[in-house]
C-alpha positions in Angstrom: -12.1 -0.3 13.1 -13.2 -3.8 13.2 -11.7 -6.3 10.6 -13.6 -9.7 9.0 -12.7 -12.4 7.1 -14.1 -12.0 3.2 -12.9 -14.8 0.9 -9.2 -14.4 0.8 -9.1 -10.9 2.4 -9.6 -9.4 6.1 -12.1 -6.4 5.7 -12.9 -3.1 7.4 -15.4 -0.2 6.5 -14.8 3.6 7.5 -16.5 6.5 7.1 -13.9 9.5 6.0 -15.7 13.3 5.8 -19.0 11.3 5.1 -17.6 8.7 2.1 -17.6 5.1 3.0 -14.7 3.6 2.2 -13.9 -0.6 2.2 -10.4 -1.4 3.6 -8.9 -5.0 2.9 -5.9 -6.6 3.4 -5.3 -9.5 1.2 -4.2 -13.1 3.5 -3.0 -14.5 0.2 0.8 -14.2 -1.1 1.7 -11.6 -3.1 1.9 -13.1 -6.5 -1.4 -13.7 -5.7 -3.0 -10.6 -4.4 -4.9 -9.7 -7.6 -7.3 -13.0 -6.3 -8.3 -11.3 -3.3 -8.8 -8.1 -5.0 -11.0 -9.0 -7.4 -14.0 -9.9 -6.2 -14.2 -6.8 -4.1 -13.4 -4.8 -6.9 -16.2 -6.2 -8.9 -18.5 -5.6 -5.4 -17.6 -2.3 -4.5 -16.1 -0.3 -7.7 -17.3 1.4 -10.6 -14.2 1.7 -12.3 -10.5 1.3 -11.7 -10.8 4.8 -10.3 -12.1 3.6 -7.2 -9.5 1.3 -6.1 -6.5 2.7 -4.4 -3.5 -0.1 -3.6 -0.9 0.7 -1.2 2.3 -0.9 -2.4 5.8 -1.3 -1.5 8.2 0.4 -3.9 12.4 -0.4 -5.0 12.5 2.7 -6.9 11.5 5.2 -4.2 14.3 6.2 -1.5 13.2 4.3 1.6 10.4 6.2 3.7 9.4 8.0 0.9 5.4 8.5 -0.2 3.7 8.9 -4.1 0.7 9.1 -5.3 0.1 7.5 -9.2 -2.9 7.2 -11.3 -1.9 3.4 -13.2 1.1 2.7 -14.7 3.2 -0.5 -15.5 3.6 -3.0 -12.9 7.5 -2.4 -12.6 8.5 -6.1 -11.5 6.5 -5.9 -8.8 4.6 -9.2 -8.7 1.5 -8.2 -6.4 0.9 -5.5 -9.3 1.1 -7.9 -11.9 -1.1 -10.2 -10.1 -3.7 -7.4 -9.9 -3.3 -6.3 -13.3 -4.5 -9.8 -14.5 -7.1 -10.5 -12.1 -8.6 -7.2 -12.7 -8.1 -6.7 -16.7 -6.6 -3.1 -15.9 -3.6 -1.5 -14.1 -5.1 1.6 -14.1 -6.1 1.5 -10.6 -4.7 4.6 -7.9 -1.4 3.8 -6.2 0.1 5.0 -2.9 3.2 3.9 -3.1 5.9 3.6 -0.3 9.6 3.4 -1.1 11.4 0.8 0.0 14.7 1.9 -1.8 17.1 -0.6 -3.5 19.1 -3.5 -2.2 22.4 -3.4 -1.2 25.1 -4.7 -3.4 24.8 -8.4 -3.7 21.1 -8.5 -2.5 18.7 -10.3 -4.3 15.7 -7.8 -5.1 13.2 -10.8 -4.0 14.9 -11.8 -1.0 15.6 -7.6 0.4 11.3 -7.0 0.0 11.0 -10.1 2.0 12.8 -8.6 4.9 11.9 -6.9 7.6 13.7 -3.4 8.2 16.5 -3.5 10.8 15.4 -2.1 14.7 17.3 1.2 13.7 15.2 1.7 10.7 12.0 0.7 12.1 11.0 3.9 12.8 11.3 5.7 9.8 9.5 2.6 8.2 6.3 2.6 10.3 6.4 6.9 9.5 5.9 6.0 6.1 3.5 3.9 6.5 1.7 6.6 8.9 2.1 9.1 6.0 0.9 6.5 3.4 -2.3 6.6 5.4 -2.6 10.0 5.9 -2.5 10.3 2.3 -5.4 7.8 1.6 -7.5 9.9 3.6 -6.7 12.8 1.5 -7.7 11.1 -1.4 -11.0 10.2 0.0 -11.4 14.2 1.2 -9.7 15.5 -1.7 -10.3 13.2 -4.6 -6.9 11.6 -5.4 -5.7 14.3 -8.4 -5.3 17.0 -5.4 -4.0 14.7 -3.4 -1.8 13.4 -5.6 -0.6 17.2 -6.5 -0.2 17.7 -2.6 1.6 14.5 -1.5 4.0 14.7 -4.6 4.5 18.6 -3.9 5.5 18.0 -0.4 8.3 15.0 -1.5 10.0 17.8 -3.8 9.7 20.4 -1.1 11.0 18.1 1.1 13.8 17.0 -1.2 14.7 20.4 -1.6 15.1 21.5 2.2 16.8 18.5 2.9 14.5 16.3 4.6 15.9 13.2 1.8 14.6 9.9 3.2 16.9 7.8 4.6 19.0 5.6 3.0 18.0 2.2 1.9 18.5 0.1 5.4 18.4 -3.4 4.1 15.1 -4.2 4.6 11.6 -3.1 3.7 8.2 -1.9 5.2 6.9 -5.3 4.2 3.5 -5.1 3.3 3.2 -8.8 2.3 -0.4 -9.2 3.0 -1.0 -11.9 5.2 1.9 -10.6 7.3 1.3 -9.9 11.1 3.5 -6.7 9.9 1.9 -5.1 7.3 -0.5 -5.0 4.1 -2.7 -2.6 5.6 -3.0 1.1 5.8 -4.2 0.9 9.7 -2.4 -2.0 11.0 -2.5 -1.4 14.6 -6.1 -1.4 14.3 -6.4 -4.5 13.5 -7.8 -7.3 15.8 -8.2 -11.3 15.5 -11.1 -12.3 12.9 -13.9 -12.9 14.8 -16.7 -12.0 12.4 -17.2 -14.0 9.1 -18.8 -12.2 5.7 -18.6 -13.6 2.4 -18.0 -10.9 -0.1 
């Protein structure tokens, strides 16, 4: 996949069992994701239906992947940011826990941290599985794979295979970050093609 600049996002198109689908990954901060967003939501979607966000997650064990169809935006501030921008939090979530601080943590200092090199592994699974998962959703339509993905974190849960505890750190998907805000990070390459959305 190739990525291009688009207003305040880096772009890529796929093709998944014969859908199109339009990847971005905001460059802006956080708080202000919901600017990025926007415009390609009013491009490319119908409905909130059609977008998915992949989102970091403090009240999900670390490693751990869910599917959501809306929902509050739990503190998080890239959410809220969304939710304004786009009139609607009622957009499809892949969400990836980060788990919770450690005592004495700031919340908004831990999601600005990178995991430590032990955990680093177990992170970038996740973030594997959270991709794995948006292309189920494009196959599946996201109710079954919302049913499968949240079945197989109780089944796991149930023979053991818990997450790992919180490390510390997070996956950081800050977009803009050289680390993350994008399902298929390794793909990406330096901007060299410019589109305006």
């Amino acid at each position: 996949m190739r990525w291009r600049a688009a207003a305040a996002a880096s772009l890529g198109t796929a093709e998944i069992d014969g859908r199109q689908v339009v990847l971005a990954k905001p460059m802006t901060f956080m708080n202000l994701s919901g600017d990025a967003v926007a415009p390609l939501y009013r491009k490319h979607a119908d409905g909130p239906g059609d977008l998915v966000v992949l989102h970091d997650d403090l009240d999900l064990p670390a490693g751990a992947v869910r599917l959501k169809r809306g929902g509050g935006t739990g503190g998080h501030n890239g959410l809220r940011s969304l939710k304004e921008r786009l009139g609607t939090a009622d957009f499809l979530r892949i969400r990836v826990g980060i788990g919770r601080p450690p005592a004495g943590v700031d919340p908004a200092d831990y999601v600005l941290t990178p995991p430590a090199p032990e955990f680093r592994g177990a992170f970038d699974a996740a973030v594997a599985a959270a991709g794995e998962a948006f292309a189920d959703i494009a196959r599946l339509g996201f109710d079954k794979a919302m049913t499968r993905w949240n079945a197989k974190a109780r089944e796991d849960g149930k023979q053991g295979k818990a997450p790992p505890e919180s490390p510390g750190g997070n996956i950081l998907l800050a977009p803009g970050a050289s680390s993350g805000g994008s399902i298929s990070r390794k793909e990406a390459r330096s901007q060299d093609d410019t589109e305006e959305v």
